[in-house]
C-alpha positions as CSV (number, residue, x, y, z in Angstrom):
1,X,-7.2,-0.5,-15.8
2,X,-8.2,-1.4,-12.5
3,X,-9.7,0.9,-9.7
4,X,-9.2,0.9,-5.9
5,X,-9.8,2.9,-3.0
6,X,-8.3,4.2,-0.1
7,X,-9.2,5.6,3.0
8,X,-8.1,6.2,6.7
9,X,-10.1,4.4,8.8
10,X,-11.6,5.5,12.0
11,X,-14.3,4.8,14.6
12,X,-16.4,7.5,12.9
13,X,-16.1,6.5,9.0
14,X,-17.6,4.5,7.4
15,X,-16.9,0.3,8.7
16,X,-14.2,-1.7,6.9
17,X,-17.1,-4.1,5.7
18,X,-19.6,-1.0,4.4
19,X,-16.8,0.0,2.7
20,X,-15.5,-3.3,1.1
21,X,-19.4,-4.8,0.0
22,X,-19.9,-1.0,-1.5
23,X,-16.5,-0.9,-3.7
24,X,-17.2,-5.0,-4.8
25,X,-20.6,-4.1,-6.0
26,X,-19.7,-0.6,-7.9
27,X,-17.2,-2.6,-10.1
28,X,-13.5,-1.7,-7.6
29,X,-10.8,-4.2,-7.5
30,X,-9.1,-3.1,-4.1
31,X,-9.3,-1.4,-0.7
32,X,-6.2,0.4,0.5
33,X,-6.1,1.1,4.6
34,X,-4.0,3.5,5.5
35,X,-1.5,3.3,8.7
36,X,0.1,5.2,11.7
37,X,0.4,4.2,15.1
38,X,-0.1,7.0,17.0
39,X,1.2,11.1,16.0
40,X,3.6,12.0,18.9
41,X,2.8,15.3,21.0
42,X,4.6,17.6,20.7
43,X,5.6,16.9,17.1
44,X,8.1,19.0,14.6
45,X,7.7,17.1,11.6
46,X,5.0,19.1,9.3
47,X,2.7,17.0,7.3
48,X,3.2,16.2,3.7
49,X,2.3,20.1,2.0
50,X,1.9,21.7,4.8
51,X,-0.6,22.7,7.1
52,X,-2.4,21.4,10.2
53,X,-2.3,17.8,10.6
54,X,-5.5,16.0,9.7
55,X,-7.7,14.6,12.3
56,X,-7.8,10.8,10.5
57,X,-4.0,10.8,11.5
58,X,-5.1,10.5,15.0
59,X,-7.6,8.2,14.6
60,X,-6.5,5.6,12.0
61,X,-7.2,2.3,13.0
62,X,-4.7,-1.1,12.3
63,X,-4.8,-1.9,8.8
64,X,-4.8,-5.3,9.0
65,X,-7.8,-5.1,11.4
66,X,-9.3,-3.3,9.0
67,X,-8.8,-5.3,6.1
68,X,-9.3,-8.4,8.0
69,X,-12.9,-7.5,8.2
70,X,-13.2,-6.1,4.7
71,X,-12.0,-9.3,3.6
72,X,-14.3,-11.2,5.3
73,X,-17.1,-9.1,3.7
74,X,-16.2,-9.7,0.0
75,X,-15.5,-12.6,-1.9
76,X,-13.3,-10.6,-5.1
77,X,-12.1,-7.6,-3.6
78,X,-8.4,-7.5,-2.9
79,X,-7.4,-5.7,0.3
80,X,-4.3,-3.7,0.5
81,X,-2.3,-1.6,3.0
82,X,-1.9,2.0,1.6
83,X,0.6,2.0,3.1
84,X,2.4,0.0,5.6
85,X,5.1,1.6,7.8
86,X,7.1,-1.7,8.0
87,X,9.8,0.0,9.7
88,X,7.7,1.2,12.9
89,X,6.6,-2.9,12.5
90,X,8.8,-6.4,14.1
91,X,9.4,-8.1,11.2
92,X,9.2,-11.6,12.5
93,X,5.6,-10.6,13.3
94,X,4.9,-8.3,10.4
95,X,5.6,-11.5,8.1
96,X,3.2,-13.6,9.8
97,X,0.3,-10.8,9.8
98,X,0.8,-10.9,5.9
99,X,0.8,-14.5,5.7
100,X,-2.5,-14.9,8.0
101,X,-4.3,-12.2,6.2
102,X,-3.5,-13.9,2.8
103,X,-4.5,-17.4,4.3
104,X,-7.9,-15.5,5.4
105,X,-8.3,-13.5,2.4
106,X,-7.9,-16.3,0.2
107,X,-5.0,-15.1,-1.7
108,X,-6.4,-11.5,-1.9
109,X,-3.9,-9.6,0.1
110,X,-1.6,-6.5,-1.4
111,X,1.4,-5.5,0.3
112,X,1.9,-1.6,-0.1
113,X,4.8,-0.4,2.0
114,X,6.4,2.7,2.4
115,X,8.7,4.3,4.9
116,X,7.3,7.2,6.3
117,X,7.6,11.1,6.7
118,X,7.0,11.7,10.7
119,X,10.5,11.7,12.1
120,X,9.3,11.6,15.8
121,X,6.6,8.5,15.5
122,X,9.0,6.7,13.4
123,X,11.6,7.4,16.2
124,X,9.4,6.4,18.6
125,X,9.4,2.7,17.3
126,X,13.4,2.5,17.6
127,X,14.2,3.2,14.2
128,X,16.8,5.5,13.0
129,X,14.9,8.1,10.5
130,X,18.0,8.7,8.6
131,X,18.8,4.7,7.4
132,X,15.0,3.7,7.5
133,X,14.9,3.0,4.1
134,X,17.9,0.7,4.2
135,X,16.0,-1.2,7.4
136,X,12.9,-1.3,4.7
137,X,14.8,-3.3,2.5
138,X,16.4,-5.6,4.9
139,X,12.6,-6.1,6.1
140,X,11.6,-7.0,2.9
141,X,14.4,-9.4,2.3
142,X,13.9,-10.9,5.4
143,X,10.3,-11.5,5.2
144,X,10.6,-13.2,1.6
145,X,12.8,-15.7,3.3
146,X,10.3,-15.8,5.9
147,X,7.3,-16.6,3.8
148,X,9.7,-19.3,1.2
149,X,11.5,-20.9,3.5
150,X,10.8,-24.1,5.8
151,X,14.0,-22.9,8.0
152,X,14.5,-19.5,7.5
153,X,17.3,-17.2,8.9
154,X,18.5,-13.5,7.5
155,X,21.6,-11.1,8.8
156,X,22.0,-7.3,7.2
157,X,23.2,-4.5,8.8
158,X,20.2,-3.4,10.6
159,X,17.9,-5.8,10.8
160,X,18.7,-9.9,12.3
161,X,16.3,-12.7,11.7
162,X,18.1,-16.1,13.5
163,X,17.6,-19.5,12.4
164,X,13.7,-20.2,12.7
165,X,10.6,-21.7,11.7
166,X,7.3,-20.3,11.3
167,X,3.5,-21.2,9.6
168,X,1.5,-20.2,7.8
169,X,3.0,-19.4,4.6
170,X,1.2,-17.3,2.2
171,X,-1.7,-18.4,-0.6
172,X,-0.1,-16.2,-3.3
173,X,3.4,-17.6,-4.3
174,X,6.1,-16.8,-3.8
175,X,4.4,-14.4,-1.8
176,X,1.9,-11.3,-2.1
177,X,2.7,-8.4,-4.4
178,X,5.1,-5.9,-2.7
179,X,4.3,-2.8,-3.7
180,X,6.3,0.0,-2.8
181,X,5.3,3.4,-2.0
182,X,7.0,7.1,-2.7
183,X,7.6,9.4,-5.5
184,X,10.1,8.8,-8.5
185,X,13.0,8.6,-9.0
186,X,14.1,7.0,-5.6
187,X,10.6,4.7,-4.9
188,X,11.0,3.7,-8.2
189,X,14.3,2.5,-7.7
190,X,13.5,0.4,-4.4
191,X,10.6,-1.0,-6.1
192,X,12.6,-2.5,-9.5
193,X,14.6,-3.6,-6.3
194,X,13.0,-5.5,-4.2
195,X,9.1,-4.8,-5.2
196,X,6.6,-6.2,-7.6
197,X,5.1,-2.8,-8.5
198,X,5.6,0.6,-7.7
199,X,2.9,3.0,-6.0
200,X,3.2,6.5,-6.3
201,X,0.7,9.4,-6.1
202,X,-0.7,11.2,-8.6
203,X,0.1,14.7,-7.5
204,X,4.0,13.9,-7.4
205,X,5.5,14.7,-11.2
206,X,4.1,14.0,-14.6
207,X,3.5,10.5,-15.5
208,X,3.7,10.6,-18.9
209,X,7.6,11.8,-17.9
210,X,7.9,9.0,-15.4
211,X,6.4,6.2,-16.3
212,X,9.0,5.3,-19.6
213,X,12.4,6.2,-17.2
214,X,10.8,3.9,-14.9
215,X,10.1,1.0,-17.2
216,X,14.1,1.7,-18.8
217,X,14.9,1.4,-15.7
218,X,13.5,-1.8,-14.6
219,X,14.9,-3.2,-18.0
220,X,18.1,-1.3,-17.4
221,X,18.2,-3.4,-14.1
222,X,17.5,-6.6,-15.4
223,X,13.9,-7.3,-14.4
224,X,11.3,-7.4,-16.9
225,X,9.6,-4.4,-16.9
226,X,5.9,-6.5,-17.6
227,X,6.5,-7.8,-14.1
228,X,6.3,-4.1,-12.5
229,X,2.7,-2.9,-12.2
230,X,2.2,0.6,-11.6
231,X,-0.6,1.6,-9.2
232,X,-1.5,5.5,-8.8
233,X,-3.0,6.6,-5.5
234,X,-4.9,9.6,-5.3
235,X,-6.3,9.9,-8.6
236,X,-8.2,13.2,-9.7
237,X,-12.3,12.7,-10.2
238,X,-11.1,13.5,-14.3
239,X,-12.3,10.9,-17.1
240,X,-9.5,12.5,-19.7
241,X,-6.5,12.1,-17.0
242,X,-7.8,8.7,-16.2
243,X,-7.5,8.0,-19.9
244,X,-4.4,8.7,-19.9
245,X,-2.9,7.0,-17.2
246,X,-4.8,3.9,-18.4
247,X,-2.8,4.6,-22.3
248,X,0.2,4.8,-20.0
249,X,-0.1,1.5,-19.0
250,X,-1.0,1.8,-15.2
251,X,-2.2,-1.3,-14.1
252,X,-4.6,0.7,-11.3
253,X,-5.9,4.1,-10.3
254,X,-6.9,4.6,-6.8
255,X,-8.9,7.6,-5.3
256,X,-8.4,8.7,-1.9
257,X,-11.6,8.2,0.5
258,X,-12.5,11.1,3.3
259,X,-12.8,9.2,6.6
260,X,-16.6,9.6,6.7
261,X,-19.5,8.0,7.3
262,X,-21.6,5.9,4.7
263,X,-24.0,8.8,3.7
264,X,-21.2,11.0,2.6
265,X,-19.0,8.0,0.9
266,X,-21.4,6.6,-1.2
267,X,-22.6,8.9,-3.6
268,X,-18.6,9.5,-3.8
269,X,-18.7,5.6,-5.0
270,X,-21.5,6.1,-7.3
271,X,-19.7,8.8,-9.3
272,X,-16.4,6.9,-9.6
273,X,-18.5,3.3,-10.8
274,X,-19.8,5.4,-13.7
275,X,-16.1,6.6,-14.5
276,X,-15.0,3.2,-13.9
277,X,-17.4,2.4,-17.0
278,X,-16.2,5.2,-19.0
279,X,-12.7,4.4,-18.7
280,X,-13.0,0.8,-19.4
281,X,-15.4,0.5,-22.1
């Protein structure tokens, strides 16, 4: 099972590189760079369970930004958005930041995409809250003919791409893994969609209930259920649930970063590469 990380980053945590030559060398596979554009004032929506809205939601910088750096840092580590709000993004140019990321990464990049909770910055990009998820998967299928395509072109109900022609196309082929974010059972069913993988969190349901209806379901659909990896985000610090989810055939765990500085993330680092060990031996 591989490991990742994820974290919201800010002016005041630790850099994108730091970060990305720290998780390399302590045995990680990915980096995951969390997203929102701005948190409107005043805002109604509460935050997922509850309470007062976290500083980092202010202060999280653009994930590709981010990521563009760690990339340039590493030479192994894979660098993922966790997630992306693609339906507060253009998707002409959301397709071509994918592209260019995976042409600088080297192939490295992981799509994560999800389509948000806050009602009013989601609204405040255009988009209708209530059919977001249906604009989600017109994005999707119009990127993939974006990124496979020499002429590409793409009409759904929501979202229009006309006749066009764009470069550069993306190092991983057909394109990078799309993995898509949310909680079973209706996550799960976007990502045996249109997804290469599915990315829930740990604190939402059992996974030992989940994980076989999930893998039914992708056969149930007609995709091969091999072909759907299963990455967990916000692990516990717990070597026998990390077991577990590893004999449950997730394909990645990935523990959720505080946004802070150096001195406070890398002894964090240090315990996880000796459970890294643990679990893998």
């Amino acid at each position: 099972m591989e490991f990742g990380a994820s974290i919201f980053f800010t002016d005041y945590s630790i850099t994108p590189a730091a970060l990305a030559v720290a998780l390399e060398e302590r045995g990680f596979d990915s980096v995951w760079a969390a997203e929102h554009s701005h948190i409107p004032v005043p805002r109604r929506t509460p935050p997922p369970g509850g309470g007062e809205l976290a500083k980092r939601y202010y202060d999280v910088m653009d994930p590709f930004v981010t990521l563009t750096a760690a990339a340039g840092a590493t030479k192994r580590l894979k660098v993922a958005t966790g997630i992306c709000l693609v339906i507060q993004r253009d998707t002409i140019q959301t397709a071509k930041l994918v592209a260019s990321i995976d042409q600088v990464s080297g192939g490295r990049f992981l799509f994560g995409i999800g389509g948000g909770w806050n009602v009013e910055e989601i609204e405040a990009h255009g988009t209708e809250f209530r059919s977001r998820m249906q604009k989600m998967r017109e994005q999707m299928e119009a990127m993939k003919e974006i990124w496979t395509k020499t002429t590409a072109e793409y009409t759904g109900e929501i979202v229009k791409v006309p006749s066009m022609q764009t470069w550069p196309k993306p190092v991983q082929k057909p394109y990078p893994p799309i993995l898509v974010g949310g909680a079973f059972p209706w996550a799960a069913r976007r990502a045996i969609r249109y997804g290469d993988g599915w990315y829930p969190n740990a604190s939402s349901g059992k996974p030992e209930e989940y994980l076989p209806r999930f893998w039914k379901m992708a056969e149930e659909a007609g995709r091969d259920p091999k072909a759907l990896s299963v990455t967990i985000g916000g692990v516990p610090e717990d070597l026998d649930q990390l077991k577990r989810f590893r004999d449950l055939g997730v394909a990645r765990a990935v523990v959720t970063l505080p946004a802070e500085a150096a001195d406070q993330i890398l002894p964090i680092l240090d315990r996880w590469a000796g459970l890294i060990r643990q679990v893998n031996s």
